[in-house]
Wavefront OBJ file of the C-alpha trace (Angstrom):
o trace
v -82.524 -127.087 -157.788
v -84.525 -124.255 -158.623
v -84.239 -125.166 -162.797
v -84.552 -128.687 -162.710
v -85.910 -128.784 -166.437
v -82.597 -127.263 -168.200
v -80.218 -129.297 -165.447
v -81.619 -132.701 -166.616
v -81.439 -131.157 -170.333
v -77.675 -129.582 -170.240
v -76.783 -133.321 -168.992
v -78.155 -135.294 -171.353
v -75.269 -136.319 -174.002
v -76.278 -135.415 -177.606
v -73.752 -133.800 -180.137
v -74.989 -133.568 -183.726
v -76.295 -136.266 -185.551
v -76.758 -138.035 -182.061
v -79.563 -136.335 -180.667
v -81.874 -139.599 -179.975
v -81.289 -138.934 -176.000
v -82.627 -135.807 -176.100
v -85.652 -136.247 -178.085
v -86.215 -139.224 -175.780
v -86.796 -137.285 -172.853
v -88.939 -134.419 -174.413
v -91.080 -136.708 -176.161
v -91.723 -138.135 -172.515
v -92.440 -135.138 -171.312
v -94.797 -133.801 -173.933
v -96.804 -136.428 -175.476
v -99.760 -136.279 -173.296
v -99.619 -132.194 -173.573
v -100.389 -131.778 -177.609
v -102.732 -132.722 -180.477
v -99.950 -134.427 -182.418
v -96.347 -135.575 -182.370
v -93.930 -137.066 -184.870
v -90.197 -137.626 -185.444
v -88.805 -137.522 -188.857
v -86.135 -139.446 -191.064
v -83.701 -136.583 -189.838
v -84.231 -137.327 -186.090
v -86.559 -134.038 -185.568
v -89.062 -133.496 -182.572
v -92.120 -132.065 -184.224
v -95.546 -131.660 -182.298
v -98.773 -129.647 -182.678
v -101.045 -127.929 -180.245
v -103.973 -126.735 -182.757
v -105.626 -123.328 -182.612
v -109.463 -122.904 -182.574
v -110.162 -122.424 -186.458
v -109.543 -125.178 -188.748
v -107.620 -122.874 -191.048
v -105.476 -120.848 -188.363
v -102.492 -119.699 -189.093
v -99.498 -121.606 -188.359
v -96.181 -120.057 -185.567
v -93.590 -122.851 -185.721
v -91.198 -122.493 -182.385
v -87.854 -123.622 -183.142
v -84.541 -124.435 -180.783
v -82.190 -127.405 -182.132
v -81.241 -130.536 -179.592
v -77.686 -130.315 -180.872
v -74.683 -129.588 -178.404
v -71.228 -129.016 -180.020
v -68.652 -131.797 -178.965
v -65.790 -134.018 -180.448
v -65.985 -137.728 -182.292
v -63.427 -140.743 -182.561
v -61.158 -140.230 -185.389
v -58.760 -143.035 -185.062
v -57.506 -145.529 -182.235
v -53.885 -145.176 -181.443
v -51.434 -147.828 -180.725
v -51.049 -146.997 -177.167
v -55.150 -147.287 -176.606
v -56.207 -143.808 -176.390
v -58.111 -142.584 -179.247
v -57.970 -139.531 -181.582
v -60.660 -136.912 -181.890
v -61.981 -134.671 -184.287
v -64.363 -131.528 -183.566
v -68.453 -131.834 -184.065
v -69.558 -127.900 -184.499
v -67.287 -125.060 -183.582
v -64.874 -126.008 -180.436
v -61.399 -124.101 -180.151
v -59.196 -127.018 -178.942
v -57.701 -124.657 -176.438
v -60.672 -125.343 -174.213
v -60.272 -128.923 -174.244
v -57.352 -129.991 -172.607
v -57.298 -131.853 -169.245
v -60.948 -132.392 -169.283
v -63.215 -135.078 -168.826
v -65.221 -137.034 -171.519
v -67.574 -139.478 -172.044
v -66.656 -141.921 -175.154
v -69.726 -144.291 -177.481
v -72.387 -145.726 -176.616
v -71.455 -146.945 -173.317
v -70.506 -143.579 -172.134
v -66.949 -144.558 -171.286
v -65.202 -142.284 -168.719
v -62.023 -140.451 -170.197
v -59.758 -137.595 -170.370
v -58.404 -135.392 -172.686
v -54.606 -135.197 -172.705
v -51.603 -132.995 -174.461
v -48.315 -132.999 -174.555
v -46.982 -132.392 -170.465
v -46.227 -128.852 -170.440
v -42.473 -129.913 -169.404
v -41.983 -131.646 -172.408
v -42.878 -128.573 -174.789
v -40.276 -126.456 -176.189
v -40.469 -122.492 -175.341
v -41.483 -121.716 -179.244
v -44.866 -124.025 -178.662
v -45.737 -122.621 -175.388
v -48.348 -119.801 -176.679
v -49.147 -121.930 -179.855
v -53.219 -123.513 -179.468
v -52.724 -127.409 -180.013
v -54.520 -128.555 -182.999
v -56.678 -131.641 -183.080
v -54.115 -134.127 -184.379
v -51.998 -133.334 -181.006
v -54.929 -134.542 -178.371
v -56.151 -137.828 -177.241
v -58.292 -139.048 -174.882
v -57.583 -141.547 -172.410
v -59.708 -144.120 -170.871
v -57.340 -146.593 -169.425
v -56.879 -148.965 -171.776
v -52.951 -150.259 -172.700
v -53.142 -150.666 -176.510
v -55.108 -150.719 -179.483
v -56.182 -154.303 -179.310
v -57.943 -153.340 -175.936
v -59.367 -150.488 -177.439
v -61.173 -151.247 -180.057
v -63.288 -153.878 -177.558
v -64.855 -150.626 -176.391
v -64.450 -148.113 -179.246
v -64.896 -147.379 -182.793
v -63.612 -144.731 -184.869
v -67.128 -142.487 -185.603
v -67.816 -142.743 -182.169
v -69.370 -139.203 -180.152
v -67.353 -137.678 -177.866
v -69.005 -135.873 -175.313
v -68.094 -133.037 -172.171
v -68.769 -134.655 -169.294
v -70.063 -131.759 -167.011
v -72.596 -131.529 -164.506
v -75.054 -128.935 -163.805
v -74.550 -126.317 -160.839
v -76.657 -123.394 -160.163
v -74.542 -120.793 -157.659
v -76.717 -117.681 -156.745
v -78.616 -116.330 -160.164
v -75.811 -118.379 -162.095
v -76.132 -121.304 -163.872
v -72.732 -123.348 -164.510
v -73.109 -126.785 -167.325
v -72.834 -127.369 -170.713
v -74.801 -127.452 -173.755
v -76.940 -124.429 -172.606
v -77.062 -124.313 -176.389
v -78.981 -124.655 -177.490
v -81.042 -126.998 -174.033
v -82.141 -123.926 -173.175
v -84.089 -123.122 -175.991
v -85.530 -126.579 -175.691
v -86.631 -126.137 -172.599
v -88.116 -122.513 -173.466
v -90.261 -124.513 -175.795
v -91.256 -127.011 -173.468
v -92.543 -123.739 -170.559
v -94.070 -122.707 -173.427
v -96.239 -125.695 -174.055
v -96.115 -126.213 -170.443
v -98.475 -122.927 -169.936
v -100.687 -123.804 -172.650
v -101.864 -126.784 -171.339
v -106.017 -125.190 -170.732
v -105.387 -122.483 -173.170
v -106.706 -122.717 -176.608
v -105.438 -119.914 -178.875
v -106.800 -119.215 -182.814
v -103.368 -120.004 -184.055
v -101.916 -123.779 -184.824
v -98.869 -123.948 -182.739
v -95.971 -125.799 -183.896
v -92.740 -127.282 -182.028
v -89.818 -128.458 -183.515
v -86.970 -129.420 -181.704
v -84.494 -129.841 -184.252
v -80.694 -131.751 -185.113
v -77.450 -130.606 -186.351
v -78.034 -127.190 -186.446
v -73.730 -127.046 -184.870
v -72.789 -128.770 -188.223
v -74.933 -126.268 -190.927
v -78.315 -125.621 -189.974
v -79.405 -129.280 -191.165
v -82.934 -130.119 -189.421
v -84.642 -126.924 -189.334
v -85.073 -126.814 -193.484
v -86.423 -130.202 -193.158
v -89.093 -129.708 -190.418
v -90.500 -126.844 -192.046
v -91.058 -128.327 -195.341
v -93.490 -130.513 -193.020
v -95.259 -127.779 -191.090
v -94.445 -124.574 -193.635
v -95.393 -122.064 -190.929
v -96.528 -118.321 -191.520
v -94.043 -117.512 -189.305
v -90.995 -118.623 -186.840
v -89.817 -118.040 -183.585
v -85.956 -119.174 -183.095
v -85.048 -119.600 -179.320
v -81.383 -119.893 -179.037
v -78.246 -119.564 -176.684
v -75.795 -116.774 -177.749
v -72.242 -115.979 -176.742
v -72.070 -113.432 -174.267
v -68.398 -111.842 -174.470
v -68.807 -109.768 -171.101
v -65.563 -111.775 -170.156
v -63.075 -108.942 -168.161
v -60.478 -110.025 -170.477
v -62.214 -108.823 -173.525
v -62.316 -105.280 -174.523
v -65.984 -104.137 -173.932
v -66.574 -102.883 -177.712
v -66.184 -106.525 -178.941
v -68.943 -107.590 -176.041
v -71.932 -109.418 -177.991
v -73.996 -109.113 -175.037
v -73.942 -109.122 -171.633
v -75.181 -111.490 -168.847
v -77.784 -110.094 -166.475
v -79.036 -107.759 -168.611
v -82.098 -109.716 -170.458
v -83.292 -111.746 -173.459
v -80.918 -110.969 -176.524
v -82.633 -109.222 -179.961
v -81.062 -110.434 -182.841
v -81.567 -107.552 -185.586
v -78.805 -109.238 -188.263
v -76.110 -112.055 -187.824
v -74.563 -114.221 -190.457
v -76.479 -114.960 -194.018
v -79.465 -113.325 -192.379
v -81.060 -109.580 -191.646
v -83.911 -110.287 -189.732
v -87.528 -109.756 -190.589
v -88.436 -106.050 -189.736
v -92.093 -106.617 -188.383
v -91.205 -109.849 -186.246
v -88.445 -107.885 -184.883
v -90.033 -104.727 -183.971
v -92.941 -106.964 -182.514
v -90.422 -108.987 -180.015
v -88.915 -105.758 -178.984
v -92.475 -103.821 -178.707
v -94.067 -106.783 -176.562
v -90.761 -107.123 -174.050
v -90.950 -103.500 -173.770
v -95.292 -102.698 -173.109
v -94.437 -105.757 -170.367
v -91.478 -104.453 -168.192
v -89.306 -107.442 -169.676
v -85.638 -106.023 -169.851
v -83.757 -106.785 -173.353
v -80.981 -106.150 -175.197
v -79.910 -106.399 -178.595
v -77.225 -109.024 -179.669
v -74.193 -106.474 -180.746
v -71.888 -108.885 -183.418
v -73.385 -110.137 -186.349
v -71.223 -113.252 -186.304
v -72.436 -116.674 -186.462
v -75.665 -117.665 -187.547
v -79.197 -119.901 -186.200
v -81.650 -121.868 -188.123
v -83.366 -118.694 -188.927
v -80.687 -118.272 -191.751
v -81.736 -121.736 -193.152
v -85.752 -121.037 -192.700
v -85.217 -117.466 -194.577
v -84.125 -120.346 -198.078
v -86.894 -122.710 -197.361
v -89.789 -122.832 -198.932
v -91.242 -119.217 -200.415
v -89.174 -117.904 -197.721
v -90.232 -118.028 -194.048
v -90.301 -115.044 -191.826
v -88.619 -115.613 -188.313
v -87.262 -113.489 -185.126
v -84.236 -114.858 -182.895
v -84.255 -114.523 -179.244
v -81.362 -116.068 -177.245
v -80.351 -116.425 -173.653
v -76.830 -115.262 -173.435
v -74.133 -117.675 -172.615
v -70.534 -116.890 -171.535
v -68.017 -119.637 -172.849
v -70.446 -121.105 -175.157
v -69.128 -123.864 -177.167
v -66.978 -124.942 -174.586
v -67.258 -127.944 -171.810
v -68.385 -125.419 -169.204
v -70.677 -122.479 -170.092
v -72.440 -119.996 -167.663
v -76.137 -117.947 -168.144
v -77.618 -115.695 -165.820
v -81.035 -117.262 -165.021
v -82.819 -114.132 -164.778
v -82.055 -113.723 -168.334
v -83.543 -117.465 -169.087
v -86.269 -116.869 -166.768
v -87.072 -113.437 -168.990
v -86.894 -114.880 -172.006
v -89.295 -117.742 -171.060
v -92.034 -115.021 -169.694
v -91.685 -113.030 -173.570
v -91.664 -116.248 -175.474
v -95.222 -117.112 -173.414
v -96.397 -113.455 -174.463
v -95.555 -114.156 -177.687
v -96.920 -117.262 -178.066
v -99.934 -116.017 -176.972
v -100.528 -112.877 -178.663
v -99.639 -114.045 -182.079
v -98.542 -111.146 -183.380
v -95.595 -112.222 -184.924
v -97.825 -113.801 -187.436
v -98.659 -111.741 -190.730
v -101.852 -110.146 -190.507
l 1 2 3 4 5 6 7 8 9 10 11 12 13 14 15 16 17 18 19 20 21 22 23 24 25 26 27 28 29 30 31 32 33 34 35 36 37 38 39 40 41 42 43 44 45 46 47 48 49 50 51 52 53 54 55 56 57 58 59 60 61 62 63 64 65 66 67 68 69 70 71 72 73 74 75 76 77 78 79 80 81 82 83 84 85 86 87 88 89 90 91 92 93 94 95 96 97 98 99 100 101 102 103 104 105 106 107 108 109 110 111 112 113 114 115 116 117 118 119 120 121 122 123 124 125 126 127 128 129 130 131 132 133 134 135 136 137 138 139 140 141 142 143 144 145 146 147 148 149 150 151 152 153 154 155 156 157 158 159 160 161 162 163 164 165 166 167 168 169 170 171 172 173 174 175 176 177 178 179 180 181 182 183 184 185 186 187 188 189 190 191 192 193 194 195 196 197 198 199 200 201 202 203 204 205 206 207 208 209 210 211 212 213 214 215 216 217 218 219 220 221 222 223 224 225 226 227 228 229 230 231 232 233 234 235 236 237 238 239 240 241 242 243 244 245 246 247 248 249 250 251 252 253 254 255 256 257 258 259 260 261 262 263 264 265 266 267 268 269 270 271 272 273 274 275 276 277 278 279 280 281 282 283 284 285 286 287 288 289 290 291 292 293 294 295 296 297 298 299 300 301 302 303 304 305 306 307 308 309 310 311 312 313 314 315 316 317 318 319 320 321 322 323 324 325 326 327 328 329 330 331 332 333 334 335 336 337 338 339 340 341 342 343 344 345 346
């Protein structure tokens, strides 16, 4: 497994507000690698590899722990449950496949009315949430709430498959930014730069940008760096002028997107630096959506940030695919930038 990192990331279950696995394993990984560490009341990942100067200048890199998924709404009579969406999942992507219920990770299966059983007028109609269960093999309620309680996460239960320069899993957003941050630290390890460098690996961005405000109210950073997972759109059943961006073709630039235009001098630095180093790029085309840059640009004074993403076909979904040439770019131009420190205001 040539990405071992973002396979034992993608797999790790952790929809919003239920992130403790996640930060679990990077903590593990990263303690012994930086000057500080800390989790907050929220459930962020914050640590600190200092710069040279006692008053350097402060980059905070930012990619949320977060995966979208579903939670427990109600327990039927027959033992299955109910579910509700966590973050932005079209319940047309959901049915037949496999979950993994509370605490104890309980094996099920999301199920819908048998296609025989559906009159012609519902055929093309998407099921809404009150019309799927999931299974797990119990016979009735009584059963069912031995295992399960309504409030309880709901997670895709999908394993992580490279096939040539593919990578097949879920939660590539935003894991992938979290493990950008972690190669980043990674090569810093006998590197001392002037610049303070922050990491936060933050929650519930899927819900409305929640952790990222909080985190840098405790580092307030001269400047940001958002590494996230965008969709791609390059599907051959899409006309191409509503493509976002494409797989295989690089590291996406986000110039604008939703409650956010993009700070000119961070932006023009990202594209600069992947361009003086031969690191192919391309700029995310729909404005749609939003990151936690949105929520950094309202905190504090005002914080200046720059969004890079690894694009992601069938993001939001139980099984999502990136190219990883266009991770494995993206990790080189977030070292660069890390490094250089340019993105910071002079």
């Amino acid at each position: 497994m040539k990405f071992e990192l973002l396979k034992e990331l993608t797999e790790i279950p952790g929809i919003s507000g239920f992130e403790e696995k996640v930060a679990d394993f990077i903590e593990e990984k990263i303690k012994d690698k930086v000057d500080k560490y800390w989790r907050d009341s929220v459930g962020n990942l914050m640590a600190l590899k200092k710069g040279k100067n006692n008053n350097a200048k402060k980059l905070m890199l930012l990619a949320h722990m977060d995966e979208v998924g579903l939670m427990v709404s109600k327990i039927n009579k027959d033992g299955s449950v109910g579910i509700v969406r966590v973050g932005g999942v079209d319940p047309r992507v959901l049915i037949g496949k496999k979950v993994l219920v509370g605490r104890d990770l309980l094996k099920g299966i999301i199920g819908f009315k048998a296609i025989h059983l559906q009159r012609d007028n519902s055929l093309l109609k998407a099921p809404s949430y009150k019309e799927l269960s999931v299974y797990m093999g119990f016979s009735s309620k009584e059963e069912a709430l031995k295992k399960v309680k309504v409030g309880d996460p709901v997670y895709f239960d999908t394993q992580y498959e490279e096939v040539g320069h593919y990578a097949i899993g879920k939660a590539f957003d935003d894991r992938s930014g979290c493990a950008i941050l972690m190669e980043v630290l990674n090569s810093l390890e006998n590197t001392s730069l002037e610049h303070d460098i922050y990491f936060a690996w933050v929650v519930q961005e899927e819900v409305g940008l929640r952790g990222s405000g909080v985190a840098a109210k405790q580092i307030v950073p001269d400047a940001a760096l958002v590494f996230e997972n965008t969709t791609a759109g390059d599907n051959p059943e899409i006309p191409e002028n509503r493509w976002a961006t494409r797989l295989g073709h690089g590291p996406a630039l986000t110039f604008a997107h939703g409650g956010l235009v993009l700070d000119r001098k961070i932006y023009e630095t990202i594209k600069a630096t992947a361009e003086s180093n031969n690191i192919p790029y391309q700029h995310k085309a729909r404005i749609a959506g939003g990151t936690d840059a949105a929520r950094l640009a309202r905190t504090l004074s005002g914080i200046p940030s720059g969004v890079i993403s690894t694009p992601s076909r069938y993001i939001h979904s139980p099984v999502s695919i990136i190219d990883t040439r266009d991770f494995s770019a993206l990790i080189k131009l977030a070292k660069i930038l890390v490094t250089e420190g340019k993105v910071l205001p002079e």
